[in-house]
DOVO-686342 format. One line per field, with one value per residue (C-alpha): residue number from 1; x, y negated, z negated. Coordinates in Angstrom, 2 decimals, decimal comma. Each point is the difference from the previous one (the first is absolute). Layout:
# residues N
num	(NUM	...)
X	(X	...)
Y	(Y	...)
Z	(Z	...)
END
This chain:
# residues 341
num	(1	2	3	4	5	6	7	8	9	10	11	12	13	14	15	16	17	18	19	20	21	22	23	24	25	26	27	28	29	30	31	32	33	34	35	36	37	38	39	40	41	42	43	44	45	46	47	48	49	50	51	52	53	54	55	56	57	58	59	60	61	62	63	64	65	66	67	68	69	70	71	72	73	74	75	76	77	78	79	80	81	82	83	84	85	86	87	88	89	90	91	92	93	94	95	96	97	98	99	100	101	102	103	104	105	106	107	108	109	110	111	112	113	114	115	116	117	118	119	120	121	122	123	124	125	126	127	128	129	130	131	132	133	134	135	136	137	138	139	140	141	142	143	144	145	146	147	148	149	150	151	152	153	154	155	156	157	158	159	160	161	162	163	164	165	166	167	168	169	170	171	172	173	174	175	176	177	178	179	180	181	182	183	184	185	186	187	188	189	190	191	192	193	194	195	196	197	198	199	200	201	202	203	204	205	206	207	208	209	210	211	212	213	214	215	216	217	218	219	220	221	222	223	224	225	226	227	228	229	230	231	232	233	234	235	236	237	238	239	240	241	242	243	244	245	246	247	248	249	250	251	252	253	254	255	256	257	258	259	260	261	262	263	264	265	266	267	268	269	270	271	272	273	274	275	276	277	278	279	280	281	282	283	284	285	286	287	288	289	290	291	292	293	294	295	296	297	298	299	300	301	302	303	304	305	306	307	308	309	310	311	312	313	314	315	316	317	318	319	320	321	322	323	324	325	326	327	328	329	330	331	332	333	334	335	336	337	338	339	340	341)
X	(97,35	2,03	-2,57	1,12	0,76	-2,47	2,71	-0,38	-2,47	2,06	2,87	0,16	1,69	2,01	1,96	1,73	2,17	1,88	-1,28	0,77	-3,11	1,51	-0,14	0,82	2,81	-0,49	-0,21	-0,67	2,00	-2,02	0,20	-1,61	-0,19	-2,63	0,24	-1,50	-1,06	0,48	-3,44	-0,60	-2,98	2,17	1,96	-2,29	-1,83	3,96	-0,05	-2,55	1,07	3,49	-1,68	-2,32	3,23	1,85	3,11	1,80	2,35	-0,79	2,06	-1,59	0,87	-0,99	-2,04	0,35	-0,30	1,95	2,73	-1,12	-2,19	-3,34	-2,19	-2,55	-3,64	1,34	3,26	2,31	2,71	0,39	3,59	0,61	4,01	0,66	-0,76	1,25	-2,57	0,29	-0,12	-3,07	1,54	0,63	-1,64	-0,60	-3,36	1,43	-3,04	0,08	1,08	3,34	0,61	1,60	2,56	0,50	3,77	0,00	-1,35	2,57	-0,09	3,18	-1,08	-2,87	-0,91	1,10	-0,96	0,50	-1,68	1,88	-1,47	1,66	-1,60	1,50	4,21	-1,75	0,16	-2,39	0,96	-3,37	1,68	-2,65	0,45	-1,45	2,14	0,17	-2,98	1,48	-0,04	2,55	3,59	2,52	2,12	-3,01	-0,70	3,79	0,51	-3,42	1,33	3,44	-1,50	-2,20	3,11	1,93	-2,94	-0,78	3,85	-0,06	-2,68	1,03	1,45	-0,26	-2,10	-2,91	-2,96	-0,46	-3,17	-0,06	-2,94	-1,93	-0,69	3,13	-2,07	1,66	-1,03	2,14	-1,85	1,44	3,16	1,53	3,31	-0,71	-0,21	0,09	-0,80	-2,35	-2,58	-2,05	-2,88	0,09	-2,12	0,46	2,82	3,18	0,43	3,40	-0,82	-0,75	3,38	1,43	-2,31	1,47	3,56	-0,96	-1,16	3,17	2,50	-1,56	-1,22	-4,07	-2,50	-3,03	-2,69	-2,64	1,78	-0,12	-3,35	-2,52	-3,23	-2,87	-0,44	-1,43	1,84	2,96	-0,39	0,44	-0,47	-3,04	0,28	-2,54	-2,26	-0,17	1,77	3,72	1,00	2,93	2,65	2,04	-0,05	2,43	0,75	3,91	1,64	3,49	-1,34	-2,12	-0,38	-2,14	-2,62	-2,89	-1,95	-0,61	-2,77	-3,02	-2,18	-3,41	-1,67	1,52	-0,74	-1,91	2,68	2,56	0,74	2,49	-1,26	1,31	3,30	0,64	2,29	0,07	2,89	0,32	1,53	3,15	-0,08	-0,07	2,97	-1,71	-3,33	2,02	1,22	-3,81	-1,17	3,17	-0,83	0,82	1,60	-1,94	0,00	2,95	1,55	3,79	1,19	1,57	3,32	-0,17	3,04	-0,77	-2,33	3,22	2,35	-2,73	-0,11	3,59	0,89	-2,81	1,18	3,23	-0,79	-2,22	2,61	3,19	1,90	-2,95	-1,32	3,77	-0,57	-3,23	1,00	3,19	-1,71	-2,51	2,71	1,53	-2,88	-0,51	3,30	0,04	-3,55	1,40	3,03	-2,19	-2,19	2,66	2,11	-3,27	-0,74	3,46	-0,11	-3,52	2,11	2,84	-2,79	-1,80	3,41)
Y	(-121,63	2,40	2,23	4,08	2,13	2,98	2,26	0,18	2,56	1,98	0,52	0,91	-1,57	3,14	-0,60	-3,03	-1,13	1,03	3,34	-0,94	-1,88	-1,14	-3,67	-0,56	-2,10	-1,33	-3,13	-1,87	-3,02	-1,63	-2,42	-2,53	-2,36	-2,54	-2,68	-2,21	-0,55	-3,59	-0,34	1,65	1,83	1,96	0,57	1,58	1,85	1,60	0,35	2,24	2,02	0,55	1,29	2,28	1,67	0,70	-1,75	-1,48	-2,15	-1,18	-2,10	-2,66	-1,66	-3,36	-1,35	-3,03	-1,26	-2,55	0,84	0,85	2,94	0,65	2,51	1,56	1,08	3,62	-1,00	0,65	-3,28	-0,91	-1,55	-1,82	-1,22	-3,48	0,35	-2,15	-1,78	2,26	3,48	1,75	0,58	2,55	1,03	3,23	1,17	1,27	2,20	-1,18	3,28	-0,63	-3,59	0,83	1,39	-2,55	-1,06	-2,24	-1,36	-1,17	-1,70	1,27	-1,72	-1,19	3,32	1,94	0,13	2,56	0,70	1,97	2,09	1,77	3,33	0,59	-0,14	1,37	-2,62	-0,57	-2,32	-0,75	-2,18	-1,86	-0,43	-1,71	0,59	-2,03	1,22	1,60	-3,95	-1,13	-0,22	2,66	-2,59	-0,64	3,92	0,98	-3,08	1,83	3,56	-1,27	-2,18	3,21	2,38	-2,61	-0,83	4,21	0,76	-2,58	1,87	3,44	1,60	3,69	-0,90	-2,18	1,23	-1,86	-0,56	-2,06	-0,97	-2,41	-0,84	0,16	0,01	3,05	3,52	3,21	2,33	3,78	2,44	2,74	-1,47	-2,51	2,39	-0,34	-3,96	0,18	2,46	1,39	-1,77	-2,93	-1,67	-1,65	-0,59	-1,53	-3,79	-1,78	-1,15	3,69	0,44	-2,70	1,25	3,90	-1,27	-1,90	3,16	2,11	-2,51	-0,66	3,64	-0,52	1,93	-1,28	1,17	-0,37	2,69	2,55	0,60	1,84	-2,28	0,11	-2,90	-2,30	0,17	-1,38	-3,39	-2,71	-3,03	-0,38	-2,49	-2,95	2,22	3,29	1,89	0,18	1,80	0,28	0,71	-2,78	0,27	1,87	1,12	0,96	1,46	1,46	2,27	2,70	2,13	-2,36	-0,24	1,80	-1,47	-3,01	-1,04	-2,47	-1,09	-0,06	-2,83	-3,95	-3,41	-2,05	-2,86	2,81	1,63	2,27	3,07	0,51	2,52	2,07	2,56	2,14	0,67	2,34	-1,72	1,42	-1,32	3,69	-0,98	-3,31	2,36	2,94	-2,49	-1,58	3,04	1,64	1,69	-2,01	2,07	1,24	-1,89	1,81	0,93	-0,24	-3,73	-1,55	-1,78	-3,92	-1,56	-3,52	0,86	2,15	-2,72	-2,57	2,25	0,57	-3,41	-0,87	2,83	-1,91	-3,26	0,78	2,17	0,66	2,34	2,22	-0,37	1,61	2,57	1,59	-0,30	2,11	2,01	1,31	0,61	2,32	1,85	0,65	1,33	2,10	1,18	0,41	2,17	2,29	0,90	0,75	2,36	1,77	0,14	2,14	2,03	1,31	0,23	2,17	2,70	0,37	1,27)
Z	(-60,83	-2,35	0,04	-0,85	3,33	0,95	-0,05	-3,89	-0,25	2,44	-2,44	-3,16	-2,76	-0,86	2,69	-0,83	-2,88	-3,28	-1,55	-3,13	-1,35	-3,66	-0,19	-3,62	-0,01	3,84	1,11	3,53	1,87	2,52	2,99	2,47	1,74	-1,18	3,19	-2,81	-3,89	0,41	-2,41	-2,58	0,98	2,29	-2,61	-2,41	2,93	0,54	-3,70	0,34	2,79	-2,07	-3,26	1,95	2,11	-3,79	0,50	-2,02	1,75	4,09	2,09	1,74	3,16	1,76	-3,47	2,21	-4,17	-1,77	-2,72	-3,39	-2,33	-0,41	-2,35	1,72	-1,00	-0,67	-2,19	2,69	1,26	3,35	0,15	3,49	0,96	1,49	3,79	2,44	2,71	3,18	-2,45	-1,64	-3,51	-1,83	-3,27	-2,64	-1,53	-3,22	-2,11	-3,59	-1,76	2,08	-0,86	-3,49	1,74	2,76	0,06	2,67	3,37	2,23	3,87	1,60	3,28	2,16	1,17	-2,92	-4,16	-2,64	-3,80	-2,24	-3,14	-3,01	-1,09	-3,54	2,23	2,93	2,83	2,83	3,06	2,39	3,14	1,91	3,64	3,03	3,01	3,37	2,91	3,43	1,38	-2,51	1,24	-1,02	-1,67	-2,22	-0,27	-0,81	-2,88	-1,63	0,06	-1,41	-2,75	-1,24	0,59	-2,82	-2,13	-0,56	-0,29	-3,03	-1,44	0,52	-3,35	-1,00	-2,75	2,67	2,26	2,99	1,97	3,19	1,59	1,78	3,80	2,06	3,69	1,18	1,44	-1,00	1,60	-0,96	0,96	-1,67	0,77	-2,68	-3,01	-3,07	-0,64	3,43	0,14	2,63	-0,71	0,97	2,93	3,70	1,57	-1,92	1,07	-0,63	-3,39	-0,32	0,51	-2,75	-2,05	0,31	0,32	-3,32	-1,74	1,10	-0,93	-3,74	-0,50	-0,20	1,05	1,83	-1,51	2,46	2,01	-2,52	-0,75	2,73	0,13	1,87	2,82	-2,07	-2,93	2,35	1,48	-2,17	3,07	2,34	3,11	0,17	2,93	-2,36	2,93	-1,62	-2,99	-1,27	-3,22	-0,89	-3,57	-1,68	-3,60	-0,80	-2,96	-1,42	-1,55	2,10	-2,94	-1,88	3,13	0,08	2,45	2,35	2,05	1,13	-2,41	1,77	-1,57	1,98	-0,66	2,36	0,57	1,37	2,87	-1,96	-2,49	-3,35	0,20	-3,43	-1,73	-2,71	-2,51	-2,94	-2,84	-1,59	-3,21	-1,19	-3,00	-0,95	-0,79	-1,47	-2,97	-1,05	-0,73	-1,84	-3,02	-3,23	-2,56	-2,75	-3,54	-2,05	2,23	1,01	-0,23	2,65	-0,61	-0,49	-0,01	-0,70	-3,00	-1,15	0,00	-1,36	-3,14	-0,69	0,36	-2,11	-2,81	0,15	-0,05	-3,61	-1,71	1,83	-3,07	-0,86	3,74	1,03	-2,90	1,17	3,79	-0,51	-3,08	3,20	2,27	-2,28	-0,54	3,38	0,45	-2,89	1,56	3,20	-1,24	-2,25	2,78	2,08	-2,01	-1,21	3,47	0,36	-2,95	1,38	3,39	-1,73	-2,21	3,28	1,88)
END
């Protein structure tokens, strides 16, 4: 059903994405919509899918799965929020080399849940969203935009990343008139959630990522209708910080249960000053000593303690010396001053 478009071979891959191709320090956000991983073989089958794509942290929407943690076959957690009856639930796939640094998970709301990670003082918000379809009411749609607009302003500090994604059932489409946090790649025509959704990322300053990137047809549409006639790109990936993105598109590869495709970014890390100190160079044996204060204070209280008279003797029998050093080596210091004039 998700089967690759036969206008591949007709382009090549040169003509899409980042030109830089160092992926050292990178590192991918995903996310879908599951529609289900009630049991847990859907949940290792998605387990799979997420350690094949390389991410290391995706965003899962209607888990339509019960409160709680579990450790999955490849090491990775799946940590689901309480959801009430008439939602699908929220949850994160968190890969295990990222769980040391795992803060938090927090449900803000219903529709809304965040995980928050701590990279040696560097701090990394991802906000999980599923937004109301076109046939909710715009009371509904409105109290979802203004919870998200209050739970990312809590989180915003000049110190934090933000990512926001997850399935918020709206098209953008593209216009220049958008630019910068809109591209001019985005696809169909923009719906009114469309609109919340740009409003959203003008008002709080985040770029849609989705927008930015030329892609090929296929590497676009993250929803396909029940028939297999209607395709479209409801899935979006935000972030505060557009200089950190290097990429974003559709990973290929879907689960069976879904009717949604797996939506990822890429981010270069920035822990530059972090690296810089593990490898400093440590100073070579005899060399100069660097100045301990507590150690200095240990000793002369300890010199005091033993033998205050003869202690007091010898500490003001060395200061003399050094100032009777000191003002030899400056007047010989003159004198060779004066017989060179």
């Amino acid at each position: 059903m998700f089967g690759r478009s036969t206008t591949d071979t007709e382009i090549t891959e040169a003509s899409y994405g980042p030109k830089n191709r160092r992926k050292g320090n990178d590192f991918h956000i995903g996310s879908l919509n599951v529609r289900s991983i009630s049991d847990q073989s859907k949940a290792e089958a998605f387990d799979l899918l997420a350690v094949n794509s390389g991410c290391k942290v995706i965003a899962l929407q209607e888990t339509k799965r019960k409160e709680g943690e579990w450790v999955l076959s490849s090491g990775a957690e799946l940590i689901c929020t309480r959801r009430e009856a008439r939602e699908g639930g929220l949850a994160f796939w968190i890969h295990k080399d990222w769980l040391d640094s795992l803060v938090e998970t927090k449900r803000e709301s219903d529709r809304i849940s965040t995980a928050s990670f701590d990279f040696h003082g560097s701090h990394l918000h991802v906000i999980n969203v599923y937004a109301p379809t076109s046939a909710a009411n715009e009371t509904q749609s409105d109290k979802f935009y203004k919870d998200l607009k209050k739970v990312y302003t809590r989180l915003s500090k000049w110190d934090s990343s933000i990512i926001i994604c997850g399935d918020f059932n709206a098209v953008v489409g593209c216009s220049s008139d958008d630019l910068p946090f809109v591209g001019g790649h985005g696809t169909g025509q923009r719906s009114d959630n469309g609109d919340r959704l740009v409003n959203f990322a003008f008002s709080s300053r985040v770029s849609i990522l989705n927008t930015i990137y030329p892609k090929r047809p296929n590497r676009k549409w993250t929803w396909i209708s029940p028939n297999g006639k209607t395709k479209n790109e409801i899935d979006f990936i935000l972030t505060n910080r557009r200089e950190i993105a290097v990429d974003c598109e559709v990973y290929c590869d879907y689960l069976n249960c879904s009717d949604h495709r797996l939506l990822r970014a890429r981010f270069r890390s920035t822990a530059k000053k972090e690296k810089s100190r593990k490898f400093a160079k440590a100073k070579r044996a005899g060399g100069e000593r660097s100045w301990d204060p507590v150690r200095f204070k240990n000793t002369i209280t300890e010199m005091l303690t033993e033998n205050p008279p003869t202690c007091y003797e010898e500490l003001t029998g060395v200061d003399k010396e050094r100032c009777q050093h000191s003002y030899a080596c400056n007047s010989s210091t003159q004198q060779d001053f004066r017989s060179n004039e």
